[in-house]
Structures are given as structure tokens and as C-alpha cells.
C-alpha positions in Angstrom: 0.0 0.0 0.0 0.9 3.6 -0.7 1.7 5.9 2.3 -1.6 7.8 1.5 -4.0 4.9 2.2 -3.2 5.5 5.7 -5.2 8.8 5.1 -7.8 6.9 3.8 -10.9 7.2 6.1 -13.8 4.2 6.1 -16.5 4.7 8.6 -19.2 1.6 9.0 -22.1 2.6 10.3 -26.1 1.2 10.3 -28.7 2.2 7.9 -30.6 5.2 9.3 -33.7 3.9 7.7 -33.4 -0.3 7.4 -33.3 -2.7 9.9 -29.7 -4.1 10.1 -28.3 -3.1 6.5 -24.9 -1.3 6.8 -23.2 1.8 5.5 -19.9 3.1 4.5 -18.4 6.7 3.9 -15.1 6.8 2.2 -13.0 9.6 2.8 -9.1 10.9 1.4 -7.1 10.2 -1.5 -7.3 6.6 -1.8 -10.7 5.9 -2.4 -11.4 3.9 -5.2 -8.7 0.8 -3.9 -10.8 1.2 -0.4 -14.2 1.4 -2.6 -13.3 -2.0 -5.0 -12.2 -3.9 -0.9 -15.8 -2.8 -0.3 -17.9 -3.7 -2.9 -15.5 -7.5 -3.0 -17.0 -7.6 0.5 -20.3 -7.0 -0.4 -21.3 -3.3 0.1 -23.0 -1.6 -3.1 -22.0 2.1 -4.6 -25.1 4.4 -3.7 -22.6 7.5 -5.2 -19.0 7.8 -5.0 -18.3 8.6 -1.5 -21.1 6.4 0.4 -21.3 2.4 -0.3 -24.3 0.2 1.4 -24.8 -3.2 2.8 -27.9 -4.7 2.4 -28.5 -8.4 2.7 -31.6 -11.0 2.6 -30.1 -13.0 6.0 -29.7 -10.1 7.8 -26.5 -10.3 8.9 -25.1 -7.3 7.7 -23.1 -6.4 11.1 -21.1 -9.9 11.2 -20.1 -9.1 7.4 -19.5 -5.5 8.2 -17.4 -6.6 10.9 -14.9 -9.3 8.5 -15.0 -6.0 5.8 -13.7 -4.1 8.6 -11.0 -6.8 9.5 -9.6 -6.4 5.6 -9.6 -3.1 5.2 -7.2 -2.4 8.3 -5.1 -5.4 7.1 -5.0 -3.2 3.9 -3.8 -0.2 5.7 -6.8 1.9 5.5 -8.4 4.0 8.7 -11.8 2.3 9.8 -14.3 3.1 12.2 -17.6 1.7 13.9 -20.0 3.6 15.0 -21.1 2.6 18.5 -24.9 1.8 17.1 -22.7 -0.5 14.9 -20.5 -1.7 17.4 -23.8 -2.8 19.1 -25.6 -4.5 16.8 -22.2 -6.4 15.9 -21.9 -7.6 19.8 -25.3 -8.3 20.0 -26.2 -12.2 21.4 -27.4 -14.3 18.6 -30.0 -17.3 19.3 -31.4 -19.7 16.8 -34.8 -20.8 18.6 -36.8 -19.3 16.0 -34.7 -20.7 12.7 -36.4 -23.3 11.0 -33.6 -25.5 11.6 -32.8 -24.5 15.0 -30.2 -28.1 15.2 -27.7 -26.3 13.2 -25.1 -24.7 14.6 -24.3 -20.8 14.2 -21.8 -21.5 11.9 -24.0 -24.0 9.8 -27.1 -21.4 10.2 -24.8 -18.7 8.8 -23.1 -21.1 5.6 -26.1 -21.8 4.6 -27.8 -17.9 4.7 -24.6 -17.3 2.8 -25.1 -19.6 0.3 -28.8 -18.0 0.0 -27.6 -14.7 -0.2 -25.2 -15.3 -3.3 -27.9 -17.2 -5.2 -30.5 -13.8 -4.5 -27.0 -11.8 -5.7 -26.9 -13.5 -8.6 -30.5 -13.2 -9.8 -30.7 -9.5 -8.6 -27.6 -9.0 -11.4 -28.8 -10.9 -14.2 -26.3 -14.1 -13.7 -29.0 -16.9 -12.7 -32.1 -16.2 -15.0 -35.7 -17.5 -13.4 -37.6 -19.8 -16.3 -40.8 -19.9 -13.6 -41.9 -20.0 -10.0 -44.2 -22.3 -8.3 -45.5 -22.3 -5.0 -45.1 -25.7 -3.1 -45.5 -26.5 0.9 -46.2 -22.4 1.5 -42.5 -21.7 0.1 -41.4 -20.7 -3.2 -39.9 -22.6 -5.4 -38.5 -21.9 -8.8 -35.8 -22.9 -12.2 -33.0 -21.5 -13.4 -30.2 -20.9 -15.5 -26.7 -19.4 -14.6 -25.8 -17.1 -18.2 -21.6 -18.1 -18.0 -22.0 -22.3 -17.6 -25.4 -23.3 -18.5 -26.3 -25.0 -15.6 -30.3 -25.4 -14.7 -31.0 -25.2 -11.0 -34.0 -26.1 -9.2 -34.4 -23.4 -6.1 -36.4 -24.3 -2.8 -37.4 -21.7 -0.4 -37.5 -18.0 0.3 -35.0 -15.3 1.4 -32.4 -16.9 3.3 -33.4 -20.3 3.5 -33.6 -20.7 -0.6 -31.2 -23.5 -1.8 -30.3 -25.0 -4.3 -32.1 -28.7 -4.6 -31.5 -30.1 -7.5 -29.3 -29.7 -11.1 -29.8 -30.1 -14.8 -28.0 -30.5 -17.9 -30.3 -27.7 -20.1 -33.3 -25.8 -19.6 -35.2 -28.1 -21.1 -34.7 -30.7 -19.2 -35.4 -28.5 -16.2 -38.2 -27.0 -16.7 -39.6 -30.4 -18.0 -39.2 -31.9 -14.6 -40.4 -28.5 -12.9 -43.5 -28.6 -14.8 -44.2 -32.3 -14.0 -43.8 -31.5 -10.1 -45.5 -27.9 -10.1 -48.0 -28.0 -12.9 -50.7 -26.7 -10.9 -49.0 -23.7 -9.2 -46.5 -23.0 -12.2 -46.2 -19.2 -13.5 -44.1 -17.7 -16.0 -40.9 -15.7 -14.8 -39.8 -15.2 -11.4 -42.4 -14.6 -8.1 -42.9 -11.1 -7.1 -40.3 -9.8 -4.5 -40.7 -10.7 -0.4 -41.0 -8.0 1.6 -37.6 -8.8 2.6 -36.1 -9.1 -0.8 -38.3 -4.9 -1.3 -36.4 -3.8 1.5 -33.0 -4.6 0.7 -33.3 -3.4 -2.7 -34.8 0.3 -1.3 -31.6 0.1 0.8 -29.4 -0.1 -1.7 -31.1 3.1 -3.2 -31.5 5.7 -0.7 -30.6 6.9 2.9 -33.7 9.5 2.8 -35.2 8.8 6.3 -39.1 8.9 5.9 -40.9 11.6 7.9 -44.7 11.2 8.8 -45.5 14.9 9.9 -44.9 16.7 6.8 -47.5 16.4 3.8 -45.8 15.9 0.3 -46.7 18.4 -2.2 -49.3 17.7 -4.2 -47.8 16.9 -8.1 -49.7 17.1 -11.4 -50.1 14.1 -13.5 -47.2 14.4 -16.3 -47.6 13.1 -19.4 -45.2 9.3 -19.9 -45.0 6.9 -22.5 -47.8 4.3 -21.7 -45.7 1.3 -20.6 -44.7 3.9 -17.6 -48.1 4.7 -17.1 -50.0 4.7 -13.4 -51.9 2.1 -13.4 -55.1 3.9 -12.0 -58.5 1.5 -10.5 -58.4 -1.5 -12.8 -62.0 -2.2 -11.5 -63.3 0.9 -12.8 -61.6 0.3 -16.3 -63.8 -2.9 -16.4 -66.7 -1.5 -15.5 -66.5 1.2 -18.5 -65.6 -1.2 -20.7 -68.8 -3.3 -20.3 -71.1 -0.4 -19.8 -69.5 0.6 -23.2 -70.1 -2.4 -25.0 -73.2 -3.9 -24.6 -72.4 -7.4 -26.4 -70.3 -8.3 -23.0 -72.3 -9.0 -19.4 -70.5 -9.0 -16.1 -71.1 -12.0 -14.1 -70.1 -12.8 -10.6 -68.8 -15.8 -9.4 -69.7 -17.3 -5.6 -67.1 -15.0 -4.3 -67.0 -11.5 -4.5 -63.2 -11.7 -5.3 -63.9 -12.4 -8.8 -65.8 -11.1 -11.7 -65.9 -12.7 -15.2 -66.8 -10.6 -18.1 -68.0 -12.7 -20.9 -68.8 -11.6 -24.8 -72.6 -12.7 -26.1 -70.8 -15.7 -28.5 -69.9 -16.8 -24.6 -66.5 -17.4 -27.1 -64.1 -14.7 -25.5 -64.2 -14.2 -21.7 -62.6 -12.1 -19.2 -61.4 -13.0 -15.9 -60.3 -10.1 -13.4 -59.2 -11.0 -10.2 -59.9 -8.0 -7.7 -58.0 -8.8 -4.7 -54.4 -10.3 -5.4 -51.0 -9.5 -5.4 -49.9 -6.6 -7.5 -47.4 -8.7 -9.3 -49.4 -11.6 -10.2 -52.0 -12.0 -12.5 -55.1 -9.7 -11.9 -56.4 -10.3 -15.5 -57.1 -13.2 -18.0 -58.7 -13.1 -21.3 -59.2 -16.6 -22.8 -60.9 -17.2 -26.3 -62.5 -20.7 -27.4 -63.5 -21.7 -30.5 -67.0 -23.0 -29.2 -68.6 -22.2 -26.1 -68.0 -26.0 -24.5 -64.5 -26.4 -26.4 -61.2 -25.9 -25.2 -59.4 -22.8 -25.1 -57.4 -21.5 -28.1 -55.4 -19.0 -26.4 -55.1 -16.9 -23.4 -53.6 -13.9 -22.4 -52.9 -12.1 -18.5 -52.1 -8.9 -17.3 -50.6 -8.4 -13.7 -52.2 -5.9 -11.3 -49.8 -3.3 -11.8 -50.5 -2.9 -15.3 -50.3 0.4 -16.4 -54.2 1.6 -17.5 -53.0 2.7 -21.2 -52.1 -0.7 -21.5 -55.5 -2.6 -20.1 -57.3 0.0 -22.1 -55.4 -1.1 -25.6 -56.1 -4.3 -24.5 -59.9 -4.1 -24.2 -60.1 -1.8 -27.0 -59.0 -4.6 -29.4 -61.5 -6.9 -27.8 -64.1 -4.7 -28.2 -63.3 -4.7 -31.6 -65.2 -8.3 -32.6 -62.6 -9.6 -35.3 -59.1 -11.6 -35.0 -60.0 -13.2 -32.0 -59.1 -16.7 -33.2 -56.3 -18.7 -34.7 -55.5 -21.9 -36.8 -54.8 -23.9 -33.6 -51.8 -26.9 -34.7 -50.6 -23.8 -36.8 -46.9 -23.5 -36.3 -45.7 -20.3 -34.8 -43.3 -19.0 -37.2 -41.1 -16.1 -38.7 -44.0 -14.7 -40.1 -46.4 -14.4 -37.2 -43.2 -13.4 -35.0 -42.8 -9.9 -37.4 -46.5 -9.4 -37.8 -46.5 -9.3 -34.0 -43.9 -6.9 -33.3 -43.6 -4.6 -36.5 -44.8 -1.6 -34.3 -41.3 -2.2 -32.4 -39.1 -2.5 -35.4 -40.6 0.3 -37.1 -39.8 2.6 -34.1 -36.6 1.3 -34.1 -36.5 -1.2 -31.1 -33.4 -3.4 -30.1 -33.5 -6.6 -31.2 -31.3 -8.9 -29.9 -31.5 -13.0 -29.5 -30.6 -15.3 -26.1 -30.8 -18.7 -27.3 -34.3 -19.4 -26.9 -35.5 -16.0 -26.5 -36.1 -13.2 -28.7 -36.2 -9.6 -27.5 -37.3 -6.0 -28.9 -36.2 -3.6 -26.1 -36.2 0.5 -25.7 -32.7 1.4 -25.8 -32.6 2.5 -22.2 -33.9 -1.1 -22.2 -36.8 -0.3 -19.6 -39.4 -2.0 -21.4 -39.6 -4.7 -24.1 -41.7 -7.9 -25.4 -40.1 -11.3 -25.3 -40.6 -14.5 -27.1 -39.7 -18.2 -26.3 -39.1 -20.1 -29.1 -38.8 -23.1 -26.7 -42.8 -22.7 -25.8 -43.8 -21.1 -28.9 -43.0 -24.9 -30.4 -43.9 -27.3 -26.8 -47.8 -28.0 -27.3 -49.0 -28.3 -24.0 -46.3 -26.0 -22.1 -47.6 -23.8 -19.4 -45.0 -21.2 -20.2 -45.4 -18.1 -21.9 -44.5 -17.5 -25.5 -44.8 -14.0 -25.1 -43.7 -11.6 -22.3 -44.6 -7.9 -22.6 -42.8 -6.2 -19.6 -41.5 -2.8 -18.2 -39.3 -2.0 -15.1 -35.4 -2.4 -14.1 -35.5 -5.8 -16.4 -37.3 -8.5 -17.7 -36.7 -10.6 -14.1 -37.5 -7.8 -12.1 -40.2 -5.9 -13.6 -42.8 -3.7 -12.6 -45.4 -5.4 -14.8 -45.6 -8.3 -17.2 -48.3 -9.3 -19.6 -48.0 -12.8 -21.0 -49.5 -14.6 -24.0 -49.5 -18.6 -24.9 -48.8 -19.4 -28.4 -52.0 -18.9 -30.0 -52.7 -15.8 -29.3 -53.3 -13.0 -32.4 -50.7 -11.4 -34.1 -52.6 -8.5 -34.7 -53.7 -8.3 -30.9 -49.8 -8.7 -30.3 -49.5 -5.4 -33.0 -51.7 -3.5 -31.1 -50.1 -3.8 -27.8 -46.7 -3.3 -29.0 -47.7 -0.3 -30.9 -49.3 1.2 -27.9 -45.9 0.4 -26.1 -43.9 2.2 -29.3 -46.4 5.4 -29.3 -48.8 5.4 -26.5 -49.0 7.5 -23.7 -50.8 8.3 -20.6 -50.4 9.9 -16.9 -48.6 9.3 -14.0 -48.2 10.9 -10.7 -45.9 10.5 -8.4 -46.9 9.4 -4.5 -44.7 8.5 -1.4 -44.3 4.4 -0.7 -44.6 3.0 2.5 -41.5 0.8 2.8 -42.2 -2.5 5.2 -38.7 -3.1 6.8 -37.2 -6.6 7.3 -38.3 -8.6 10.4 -35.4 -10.6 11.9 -34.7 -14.2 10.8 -38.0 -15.9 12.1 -38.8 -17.8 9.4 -41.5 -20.6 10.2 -40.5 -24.0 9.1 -41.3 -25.1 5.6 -41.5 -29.0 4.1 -38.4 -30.1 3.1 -37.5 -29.9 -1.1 -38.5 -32.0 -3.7 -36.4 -33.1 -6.1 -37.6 -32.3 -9.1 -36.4 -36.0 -11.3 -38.8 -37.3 -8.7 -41.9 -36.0 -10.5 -45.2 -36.8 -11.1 -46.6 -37.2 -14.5 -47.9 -34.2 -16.1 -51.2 -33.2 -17.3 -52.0 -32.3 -20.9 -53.1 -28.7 -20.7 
């Protein structure tokens, strides 16, 4: 080390708004060597003087404490805060672990292990196929991007894990489906609570206030995909009281509604109470009113209105609502659905079995899956419409099976390409972490030990 390290200042102290996520200021010349021990360590840039720690297992203080161990090895001046200092010597008991036999050590190897797996899903190097829920956990498959390994995941937080391997995608997320047919959805589950406030760590050290108001803002004008998504509810209801070929119907519980056109052919299916980031809408088509279903299409809660109301439109429209089903999807039906894209001058780029048009900030985009587009009775979506940080992470998704209409396809992605609506801007209540008191869950499956599955 240069004699100027030693005037190199690191200070470790807790987050001054979430529960057990650290935070270090770098001061003097030699920053950036002091920054890269950091970030090796685990800490994330929030600008170029303050880093933060921000974990799923909660133990933040332990790692804050090895960082600090390195970084004086190095050379550099560290300090911990008292509040720090505290929460480092604080007594530790396992009684409310799910596996409370393990030892501290064991408990902590195997949060570790956790943590790296969220790390590398969070940065785009272990890419969820589908989630399923199984036991009250979550479960999900994978792929890492650099070796091609398939994973199947068990569990939630800090008690995910890694339960079983596979050769290709394929081959996993045959098996998954076999095991998790029922529960099975496209893409990765919405974030945990946990998972929320880690990720609103690593973005801000504003501490929340609850006596001032926040100014009132005026709706601005955004592209649609960016859209509020304003009362979804009320969007249905204007829909049908537009239209009088559809009739609302109610099902035995007020949670549902199903909107059904007069040919009882196309029906909609909204879903009023559920989780913003699963499915809140489904439109499904059949070629006769007692037949199967020729396609289906769903729409997450967050959805941005502009969007829905594309969506609806087209319905509303009475024509293209069916399809040659046994058709092949190919090259043809592919450009018919996204020429709105290319003719705004959309990325396109391809990832082995996935094609995608992005933005070039690449905040919103539409993916296909060859690999469904051509598997018959896969429950995975051949199309993904999406907007947010990325395609694992979104903010919304809308998914399509194989079937569904080009030309509906058009008219989404040219709302996405030149459609626009409101949004206004209102303060989030962040839920911070509870400690590790995660209740026990079944133990994994493995997922070559799978049932048989069903056809559709």
C-alpha cells in the first residue's frame, strides 16, 4: 500500500432507515482501492463517497465486521460507529430458525449460500424460467448465463437453496413442470418483503418523515408502458357499460368477476383482490362455447391503465379473435406481432431461446420463447410484454400462450412504441425486514422425482 492509504478514512455505520443493512463513507485520496475492498465484500455504490450493505439474511453487522478486519489489514483507517459496534456484539439465538439443530456457523453457511444465489438473480447471472408455489414456500428454475447449468431453487429469502441440477433448460423445466403443474407461472415470483427492503436500501438513505404532507404533483404526461396504473375495477366497468355485447357476471365469491362476450366465445377474468405482481387479468378465447381454449392472455395488477385499455379496446373490436390452432408459430407471425417495435426502431437482440425488442434504455420490451412457442401443451409463456429495471425484475408483465393474435400482439406493442398516458408520483410506505423468524417449511423436492404431467 501507498503511504496515502493510511489517510484513507472508512466509517461503518447502520442504515438510518433499514433494519440491520450497513453503511460506508469513504474519505481521502485513496478511495477507489478502499471502494473495489468494499464492494468485494459485499457493500454496493449508492454515489461515490457512500457504499451500502444490504442483505436478505440479515447479517449485515457480522459481514460488516470481517469488511472491517480487511480493510485495516490493507492499511486503510476504519471506524464503527457505537450503534454499529452494538448490533455487531449483539447475542445471537437460533430458537426461531427453521432449523434450529444447526449450529451458528451451519445457520450462517447456509444464509450465505442464499444470499449469493439472490445476488446473482438480482444481477442478471442466474435467470428465473418460472416459480411455483409448493409447501407455502417458493420454489423456482434456473439458468446461470456463464455455464449453463439449470438449477431447481427451494425456499424464500435466506433459506432458498439449491435442490436439484440439470444439464439444459429443457430438461429442467420439463421436470419443474411435471412436479408444479398446478401452481407453475411464467418468470420469477414477485419480491418478499424482505427481498423490497434490501433493494430500497441499496437506493437511498432519505429517512421517511410522517408529519410533513408531500406536495401535491400534477399528473405528467409518460410513455404508456410507464403509465399509473389507475382502478383497474373501474376500467372494467367502463368497458362493459360501453359495449353492450359483454355481461359482467359474478362468481360465488366477490373476489372475482368474469366478463364474458354474447358468443360466450371470449371471456374475461379479473381477479380484484391479489398480489400486484401476479395475475389480476385473463382473457381466454375458445373456439366454441363448450370447447377448449385456443389462447389466453394475463395482465398483472400493476399494469399500467394505457395498456389494459389497448387491450380491451382490441377486444371490443369483434374480429381476430381466433387462430389456426396446430398452426406452427413461425417467422411470419413473429414480425406481424412486433412490427410496431421495429418500425420505431427497437433493439433486437436473441438469447438462445428468447427473442427480444427492447427500448434502448432497455426499460421496457416484449419477449418471445421459441422453446414454448414450439412445446404444445407448455404452461410457459410465448410471449412476455414487460417494463421495469428488467425482464426478471419488472414492474409489470403481460404474458401470451402461443395462439394468441398477431394482430392483438401489434396492437399492444404499438401502444408500447407510441402510446402514452399519466402518471403521478406518490410516497411508498417501505415495510422493513423482520429478523430471521422464518416458520419452518417442508423439506424440497427433487424435481427428477416427478409426477406425471397433465395435458393442458
Amino acid at each position: 500500500m501507498t503511504t496515502s492509504s493510511a489517510e484513507t478514512h472508512v466509517r461503518l455505520d447502520t442504515h438510518p432507515t433499514h433494519t440491520s443493512a450497513v453503511t460506508a463513507t469513504i474519505t481521502g485520496p485513496q478511495r477507489e482501492p478502499a471502494r473495489a475492498a468494499l464492494i468485494a465484500r459485499g457493500f454496493e455504490g449508492l454515489d461515490d463517497e457512500i457504499l451500502v450493505m444490504a442483505r436478505i439474511d440479515h447479517e449485515e453487522p457480522y459481514w460488516a465486521e470481517k469488511a472491517v478486519q480487511a480493510l485495516a489489514a490493507d492499511g486503510f483507517i476504519t471506524e464503527i460507529t457505537p450503534r454499529l459496534r452494538e448490533a455487531i456484539d449483539e447475542e445471537w439465538t437460533c430458537a426461531n430458525h427453521s432449523m434450529p439443530w444447526y449450529t451458528r456457523a451451519e445457520i450462517r453457511e447456509n444464509s450465505n449460500e442464499a444470499q449469493k444465489i439472490h445476488d446473482d438473480i438480482r444481477h442478471g447471472r442466474l435467470i428465473i424460467h418460472a416459480h411455483a408455489h409448493d409447501n407455502g414456500t417458493t420454489v423456482a428454475v434456473a439458468t446461470y448465463r456463464d455455464n449453463g447449468k439449470s438449477v431447481y431453487l427451494h425456499g424464500e429469502n435466506h433459506l432458498r437453496q439449491i435442490a436439484d441440477t440439470f444439464d439444459s433448460p429443457a430438461q429442467a423445466l420439463t421436470a419443474f413442470e411435471r412436479l408444479h403443474h398446478d401452481t407453475m407461472r411464467p418468470g420469477p415470483a414477485p419480491m418478499t418483503d424482505t427481498e423490497r427492503a434490501a433493494a430500497e436500501a441499496h437506493t437511498t438513505l432519505d429517512t421517511p418523515t410522517t408529519t410533513a404532507e408531500p406536495p401535491a404533483q400534477k399528473p405528467e404526461i409518460v410513455p404508456a408502458y410507464a403509465a399509473d396504473a389507475g382502478d383497474h375495477d373501474v376500467l372494467l366497468d367502463q368497458f362493459l357499460a360501453a359495449h353492450g355485447d359483454w355481461e359482467k357476471w359474478r362468481t360465488w365469491t366477490d373476489d372475482t368477476s368474469h366478463a364474458i362476450h354474447e358468443s360466450q366465445t371470449l371471456r374475461i377474468e379479473r381477479v380484484h383482490e391479489t398480489d400486484p405482481r401476479e395475475a389480476a387479468w385473463t382473457v381466454a378465447a375458445y373456439e366454441t362455447p363448450v370447447s377448449d381454449r385456443m389462447w389466453h392472455l394475463t395482465a398483472t395488477g400493476t399494469t399500467p391503465a394505457p395498456v389494459l385499455q389497448a387491450l380491451l379496446h382490441h377486444l371490443a373490436e369483434g374480429d381476430a379473435w381466433d387462430t389456426a390452432i396446430g398452426s406452427p408459430v413461425d417467422e411470419k407471425t413473429v414480425t406481424a406481432a412486433t412490427k410496431p417495435l421495429t418500425d420505431a426502431g427497437w433493439k433486437h437482440t436473441v438469447d438462445g431461446r428468447w427473442i427480444r425488442w427492447t427500448t434502448p434504455s432497455g426499460d421496457v420490451g416484449i419477449q418471445f420463447d421459441a422453446f414454448a412457442a414450439q412445446t404444445p401443451h407448455s404452461t410457459l409463456a410465448t410471449w412476455t410484454i414487460w417494463a421495469g429495471p428488467s425482464i426478471d425484475h419488472p414492474n409489470w408483465t403481460v404474458t401470451a400462450s402461443r395462439y394468441t393474435p398477431s394482430v392483438l400482439l401489434a396492437d399492444l406493442a404499438e401502444n408500447l412504441a407510441h402510446g402514452t398516458g399519466h402518471r403521478t408520483y406518490t410516497p411508498v410506505e417501505v415495510k422493513h425486514p423482520a429478523h430471521l423468524t422464518t416458520a419452518p417449511t417442508g423439506p424440497p423436492h427433487r424435481a427428477t422425482t416427478a409426477q406425471s404431467s397433465r395435458s393442458r
